[in-house]
C-alpha positions in Angstrom: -12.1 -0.6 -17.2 -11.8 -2.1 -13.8 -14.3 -5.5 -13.5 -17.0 -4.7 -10.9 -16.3 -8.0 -8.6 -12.6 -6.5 -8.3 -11.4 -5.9 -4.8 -8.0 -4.5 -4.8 -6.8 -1.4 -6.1 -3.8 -3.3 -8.1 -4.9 -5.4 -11.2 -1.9 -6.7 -12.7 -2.7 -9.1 -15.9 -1.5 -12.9 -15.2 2.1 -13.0 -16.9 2.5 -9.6 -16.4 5.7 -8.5 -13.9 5.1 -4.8 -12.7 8.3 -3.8 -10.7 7.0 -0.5 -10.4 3.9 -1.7 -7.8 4.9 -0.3 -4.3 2.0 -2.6 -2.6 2.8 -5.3 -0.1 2.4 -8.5 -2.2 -0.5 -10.9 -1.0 1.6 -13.2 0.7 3.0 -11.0 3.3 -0.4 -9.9 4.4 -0.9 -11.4 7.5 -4.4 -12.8 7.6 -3.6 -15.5 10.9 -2.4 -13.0 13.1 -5.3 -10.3 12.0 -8.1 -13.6 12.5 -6.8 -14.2 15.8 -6.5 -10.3 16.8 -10.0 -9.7 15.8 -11.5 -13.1 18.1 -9.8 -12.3 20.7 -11.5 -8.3 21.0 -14.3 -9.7 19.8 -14.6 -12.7 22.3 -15.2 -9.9 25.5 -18.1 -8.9 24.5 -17.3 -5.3 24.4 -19.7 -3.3 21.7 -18.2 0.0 22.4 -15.9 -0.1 19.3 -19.0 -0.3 17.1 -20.0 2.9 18.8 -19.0 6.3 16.9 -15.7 6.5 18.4 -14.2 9.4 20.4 -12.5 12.3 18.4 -9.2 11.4 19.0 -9.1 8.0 18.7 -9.5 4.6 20.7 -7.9 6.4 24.0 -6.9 1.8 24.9 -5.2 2.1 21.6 -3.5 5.0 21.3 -2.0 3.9 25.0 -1.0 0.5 23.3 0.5 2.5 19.9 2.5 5.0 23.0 3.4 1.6 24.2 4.8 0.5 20.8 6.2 3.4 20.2 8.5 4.7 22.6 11.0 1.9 22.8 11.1 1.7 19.1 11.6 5.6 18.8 14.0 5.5 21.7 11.9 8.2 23.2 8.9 8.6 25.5 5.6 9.0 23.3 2.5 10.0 25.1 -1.1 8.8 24.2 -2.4 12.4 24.2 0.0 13.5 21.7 -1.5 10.6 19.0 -4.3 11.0 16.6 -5.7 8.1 15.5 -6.2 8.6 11.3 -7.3 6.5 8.3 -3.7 6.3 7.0 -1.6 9.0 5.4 -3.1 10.3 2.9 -6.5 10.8 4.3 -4.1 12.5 7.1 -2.7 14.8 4.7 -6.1 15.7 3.5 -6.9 16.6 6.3 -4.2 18.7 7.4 -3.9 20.5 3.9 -8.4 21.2 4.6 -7.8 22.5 8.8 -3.9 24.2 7.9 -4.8 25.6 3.9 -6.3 27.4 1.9 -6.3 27.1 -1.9 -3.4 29.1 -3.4 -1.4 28.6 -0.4 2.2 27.6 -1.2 4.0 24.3 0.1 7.2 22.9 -0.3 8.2 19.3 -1.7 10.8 17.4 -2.1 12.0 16.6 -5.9 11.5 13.8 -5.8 8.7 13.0 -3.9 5.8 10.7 -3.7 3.5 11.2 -6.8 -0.4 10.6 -4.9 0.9 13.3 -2.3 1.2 15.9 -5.1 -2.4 14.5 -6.4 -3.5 15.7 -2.8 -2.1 18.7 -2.8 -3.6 19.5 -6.3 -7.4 18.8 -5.2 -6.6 21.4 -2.7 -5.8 24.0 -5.0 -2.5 24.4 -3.5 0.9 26.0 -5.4 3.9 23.3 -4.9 7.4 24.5 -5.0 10.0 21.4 -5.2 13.0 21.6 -3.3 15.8 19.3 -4.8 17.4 16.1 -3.2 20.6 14.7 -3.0 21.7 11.2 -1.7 21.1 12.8 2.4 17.9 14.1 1.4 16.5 17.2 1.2 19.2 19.8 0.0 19.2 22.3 3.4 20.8 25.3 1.2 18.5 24.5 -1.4 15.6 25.3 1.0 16.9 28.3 2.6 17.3 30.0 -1.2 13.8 29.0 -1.5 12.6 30.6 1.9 14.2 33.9 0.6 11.0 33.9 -1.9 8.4 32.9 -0.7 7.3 30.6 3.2 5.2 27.5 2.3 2.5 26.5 4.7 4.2 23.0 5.1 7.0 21.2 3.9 6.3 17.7 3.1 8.9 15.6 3.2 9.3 11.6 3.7 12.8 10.9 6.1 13.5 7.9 6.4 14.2 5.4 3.2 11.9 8.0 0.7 9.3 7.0 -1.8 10.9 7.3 -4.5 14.5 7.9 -3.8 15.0 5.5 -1.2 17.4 8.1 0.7 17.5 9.3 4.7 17.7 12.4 5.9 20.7 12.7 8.5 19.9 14.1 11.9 22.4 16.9 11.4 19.9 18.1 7.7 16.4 17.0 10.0 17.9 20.0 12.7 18.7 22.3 10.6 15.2 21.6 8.9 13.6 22.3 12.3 15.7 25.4 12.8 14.1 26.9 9.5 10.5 26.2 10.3 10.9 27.3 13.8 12.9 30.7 12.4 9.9 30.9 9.0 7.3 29.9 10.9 6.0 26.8 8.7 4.7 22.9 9.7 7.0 19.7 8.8 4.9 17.2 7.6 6.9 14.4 7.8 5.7 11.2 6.3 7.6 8.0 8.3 5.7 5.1 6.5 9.0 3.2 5.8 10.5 4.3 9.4 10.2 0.7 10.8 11.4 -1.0 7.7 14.9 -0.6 7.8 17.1 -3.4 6.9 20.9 -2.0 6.4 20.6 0.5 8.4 18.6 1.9 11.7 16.4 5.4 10.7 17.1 8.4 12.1 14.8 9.4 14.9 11.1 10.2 14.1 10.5 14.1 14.0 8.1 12.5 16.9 10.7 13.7 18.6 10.5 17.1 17.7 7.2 17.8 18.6 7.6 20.5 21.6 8.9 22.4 18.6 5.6 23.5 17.9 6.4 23.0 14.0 6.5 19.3 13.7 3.5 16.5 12.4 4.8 13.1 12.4 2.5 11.0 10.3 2.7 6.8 9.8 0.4 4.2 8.9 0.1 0.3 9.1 -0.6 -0.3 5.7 3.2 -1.2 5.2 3.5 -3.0 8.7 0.9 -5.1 9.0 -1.5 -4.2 5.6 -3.1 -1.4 3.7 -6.8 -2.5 3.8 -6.8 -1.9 7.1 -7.1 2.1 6.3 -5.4 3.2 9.9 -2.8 5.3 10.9 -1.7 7.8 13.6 -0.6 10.9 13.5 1.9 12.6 16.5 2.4 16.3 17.3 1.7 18.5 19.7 -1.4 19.2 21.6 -1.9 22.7 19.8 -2.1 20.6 16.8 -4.3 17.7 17.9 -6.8 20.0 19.1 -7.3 21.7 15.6 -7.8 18.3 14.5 -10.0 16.7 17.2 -12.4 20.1 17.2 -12.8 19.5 13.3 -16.2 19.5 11.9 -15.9 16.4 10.4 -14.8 14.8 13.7 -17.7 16.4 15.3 -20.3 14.8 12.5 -18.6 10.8 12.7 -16.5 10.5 15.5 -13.1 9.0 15.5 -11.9 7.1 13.0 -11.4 3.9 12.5 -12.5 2.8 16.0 -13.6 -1.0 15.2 -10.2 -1.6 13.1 -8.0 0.0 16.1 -9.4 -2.4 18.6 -8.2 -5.4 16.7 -4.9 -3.7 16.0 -4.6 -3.2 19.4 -5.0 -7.1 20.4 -2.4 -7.6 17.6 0.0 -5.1 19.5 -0.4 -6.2 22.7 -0.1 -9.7 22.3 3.4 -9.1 20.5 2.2 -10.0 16.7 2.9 -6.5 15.4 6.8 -7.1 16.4 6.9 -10.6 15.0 5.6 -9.3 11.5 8.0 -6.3 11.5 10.8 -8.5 11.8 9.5 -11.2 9.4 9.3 -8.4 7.0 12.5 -6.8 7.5 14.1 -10.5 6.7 11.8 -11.0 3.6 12.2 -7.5 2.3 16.0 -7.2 3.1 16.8 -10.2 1.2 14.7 -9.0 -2.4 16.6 -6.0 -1.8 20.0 -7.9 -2.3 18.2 -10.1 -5.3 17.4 -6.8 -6.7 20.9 -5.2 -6.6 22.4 -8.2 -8.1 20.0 -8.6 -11.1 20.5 -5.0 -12.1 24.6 -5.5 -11.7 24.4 -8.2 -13.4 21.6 -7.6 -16.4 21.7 -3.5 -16.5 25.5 -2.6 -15.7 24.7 1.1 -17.5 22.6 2.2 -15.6 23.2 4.4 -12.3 21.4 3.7 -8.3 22.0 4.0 -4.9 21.1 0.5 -3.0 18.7 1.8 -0.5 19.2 0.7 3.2 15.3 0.2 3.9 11.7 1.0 2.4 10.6 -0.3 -1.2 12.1 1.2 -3.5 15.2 0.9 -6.1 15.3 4.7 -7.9 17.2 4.4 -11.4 18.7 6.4 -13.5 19.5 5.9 -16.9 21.3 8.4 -18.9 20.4 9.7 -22.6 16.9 7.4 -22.2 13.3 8.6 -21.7 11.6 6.6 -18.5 8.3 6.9 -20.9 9.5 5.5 -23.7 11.3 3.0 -21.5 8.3 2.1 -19.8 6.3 1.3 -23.3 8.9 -0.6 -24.4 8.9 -2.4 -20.9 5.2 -3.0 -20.9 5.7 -5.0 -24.3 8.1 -6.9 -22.6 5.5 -8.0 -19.6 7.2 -6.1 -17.1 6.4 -2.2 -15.7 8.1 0.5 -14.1 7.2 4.0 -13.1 8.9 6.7 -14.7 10.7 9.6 -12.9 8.4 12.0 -14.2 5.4 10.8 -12.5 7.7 12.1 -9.2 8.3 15.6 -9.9 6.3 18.7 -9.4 8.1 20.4 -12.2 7.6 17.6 -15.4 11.6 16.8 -14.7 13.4 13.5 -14.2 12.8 12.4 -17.0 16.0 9.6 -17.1 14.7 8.0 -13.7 12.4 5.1 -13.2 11.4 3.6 -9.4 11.4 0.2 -9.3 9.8 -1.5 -6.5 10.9 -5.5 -3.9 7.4 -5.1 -2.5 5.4 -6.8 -4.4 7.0 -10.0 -5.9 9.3 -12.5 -4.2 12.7 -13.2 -5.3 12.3 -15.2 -8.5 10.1 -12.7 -10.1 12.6 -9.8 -9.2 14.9 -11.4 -11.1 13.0 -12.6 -14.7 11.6 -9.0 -14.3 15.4 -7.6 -14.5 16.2 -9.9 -17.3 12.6 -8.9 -19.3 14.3 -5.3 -18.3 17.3 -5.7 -19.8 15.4 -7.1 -23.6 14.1 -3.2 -23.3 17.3 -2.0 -23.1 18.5 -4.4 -25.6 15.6 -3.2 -28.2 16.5 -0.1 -28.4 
């Protein structure tokens, strides 16, 4: 049972080395730049951010995000065409409450990220997995799927995945596009780890795509700059952004998020939300080498495909259960989370995700060696 002083989700006993956490660790939360970002809105005076905040979002910000944007995306993004949100996953619930209905059908990718399928289940929805190779979503195995049944949405995450750690390839993203346009069903594509990217540059946001009329491009800070911050935006078309911005909720409270957005925008117009990208590509790229090393070097056996960007290391190990991996692993003071947790469809079972987020280099590496005693007590 959680204590009632605790503040943050995560709880992880002292001793205790859980490579499965895919939170940012403490130290790369970036408290300075956020105090100076919130004195400097603060210092003019303005109240109107403490004001139930217009449906769409912090119009000053969304001009600043556009601002951000479009050079990093390599493409013109307009203001009008962002919706400010509380991060992704109060984004996806609220496009799976103004786009479905329960029993509706959407498609997944197997594997996908686990607290999206809890999303998806609250709404009563029927999810249909759609396997993965190392580019991503399989584009044949979709367009068998699409011969029985047309989801609603497909959710999918591009760019370094949660768990997987794979891109999709511009040539699979078209042809993805192609199939909504030609079935008539939304891409909900999730681009949380678009900006992390320390091998290799992403493939461009489905931002892009938008004039499609199929395509909702949704991202957060909470990997960027830091989670408590609950704020997000979302990018598609104005057909789209209306649905959202005529919402009943919307209607009731306003926009959300309005006080946080104007500190965020200080912090992205005075250049600190580049700065912490790139510190965080440097920190993050590095644990991702410390991580490939420890597991050559301590866990030869087992199989992985060094991801270019994002969090996440996805192993497989042949003939072993991730469950009974992961008990084993807990009595060893380190954690994991097992491949199952990932799949619609109870599979996976030899995977685990292992995550550079949350520890720094020195506890990547005594959490590989605790690893390895697992495999060793077997």
């Amino acid at each position: 049972m959680n204590s009632p002083l605790q503040i943050a989700q995560t709880n992880i006993p002292q001793g205790f080395i859980d490579l499965g956490a895919g939170e940012p660790q403490l130290d790369l939360l970036p408290l300075e730049m956020l105090r100076n970002a919130a004195a400097h809105r603060l210092n003019f005076g303005d109240r109107e951010f403490l004001q139930y905040g217009i449906e769409q979002g912090d119009g000053a910000f969304r001009t600043a995000l556009a601002n951000f944007l479009s050079p990093r995306y390599g493409f013109p993004v307009s203001p009008e065409n962002l919706f400010v949100t509380s991060g992704i996953s109060s984004a996806l619930d609220l496009l799976c409450t103004l786009f479905t209905k329960p029993g509706d059908t959407v498609f997944v990718e197997e594997p996908t990220y686990f607290l999206a399928l809890r999303i998806f289940a609250d709404h009563g929805l029927r999810v249909a997995s759609i396997p993965t190779d190392e580019a991503g979503l399989s584009i044949d195995a979709l367009t068998h799927a699409l011969r029985e049944s047309t989801p609603k949405f497909i959710y999918v995450i591009p760019s370094f995945q949660n768990p997987s750690g794979h891109t999709l390839p511009p040539e699979r993203g078209k042809q993805l596009i192609e199939l909504a346009q030609k079935h008539n069903f939304l891409i909900i594509a999730d681009e949380v780890y678009q900006f992390l990217g320390y091998t290799q540059t992403p493939p461009t946001s489905f931002g892009a795509e938008i004039d499609s009329g199929q395509v909702i491009a949704v991202n957060s800070f909470s990997k960027i700059l830091a989670p408590g911050l609950r704020l997000g935006w979302l990018h598609s078309n104005p057909t789209v952004i209306q649905k959202i911005v005529t919402s009943g909720m919307l209607d009731s409270a306003g926009g959300l998020n309005p006080f946080t957005s104007a500190i965020v925008r200080s912090l992205i117009e005075n250049g600190d939300l580049d700065k912490n990208i790139s510190h965080l590509v440097n920190i993050l790229g590095k644990r991702v080498q410390v991580m490939d090393a420890s597991l050559r070097e301590h866990l030869p056996q087992v199989k992985y495909t060094k991801p270019h960007g994002g969090y996440f290391f996805w192993v497989q190990s042949p003939n072993m259960d991730a469950q009974e991996l992961q008990k084993k692993a807990q009595a060893c003071q380190v954690g994991l989370r097992p491949g199952i947790r990932f799949s619609s469809r109870n599979g996976l079972n030899d995977f685990f995700r292992l995550s550079i987020s949350f520890y720094g280099e020195e506890q990547i590496k005594e959490g590989i060696v605790r690893l390895k005693d697992c495999f060793q007590d077997r």
